[in-house]
Residue, then its C-alpha position, 0 to 999 in steps of 0.5 A: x441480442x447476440x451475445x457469444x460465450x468465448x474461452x476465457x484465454x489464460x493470464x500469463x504469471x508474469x503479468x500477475x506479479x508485473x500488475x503488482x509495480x504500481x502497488x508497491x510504487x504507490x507504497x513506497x511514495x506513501x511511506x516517503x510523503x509520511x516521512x517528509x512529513x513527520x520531518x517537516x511537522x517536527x521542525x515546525x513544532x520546534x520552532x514554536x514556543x511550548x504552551x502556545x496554540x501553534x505548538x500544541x497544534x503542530x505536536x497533535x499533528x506529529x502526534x498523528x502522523x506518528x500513530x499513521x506511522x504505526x500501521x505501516x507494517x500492517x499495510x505492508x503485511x496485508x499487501x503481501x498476503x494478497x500478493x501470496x494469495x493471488x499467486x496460489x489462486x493464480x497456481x491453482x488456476x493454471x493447475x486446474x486447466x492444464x488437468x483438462 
């Protein structure tokens, strides 16, 4: 097999941050479906009377997505941890081949 070693051509930084729109779009709609969520569970919930099995199963869920909703902060922070992080890889990269 013939296989050629070719330079490994440079990534242009605004492509690095363009490559992150899915990200962040993908974020948001998950946020949203949660919140229409939370929303509609709730008014479910509301429309049942206490103690039956339709009430208790629809306050688990809000119960649930409530506690989902707690580590939407973590999910946001840790995505943009990766973004800081890429960008300094990204730097350094840069630096490193400019110094050639």
């Amino acid at each position: 097999m013939n296989y050629q070693i070719r330079a490994i051509e440079p990534l242009d930084k605004k492509g690095q941050v363009g490559g992150l729109t899915p990200n962040i779009i993908g974020l948001v709609v998950a946020i949203i479906v949660l919140v229409l969520g939370l929303v509609i569970v709730a008014e479910l919930r509301d429309t049942q009377t206490a103690g039956t099995e339709a009430f208790s199963a629809a306050n688990e869920s809000l119960v649930g997505l409530g506690t989902f909703a707690d580590f939407v902060p973590i999910i946001v922070i840790a995505v943009a941890a990766s973004v800081i992080i890429g960008l300094i890889l990204l730097g350094f990269a840069f630096s490193a081949r400019k110094g050639r």
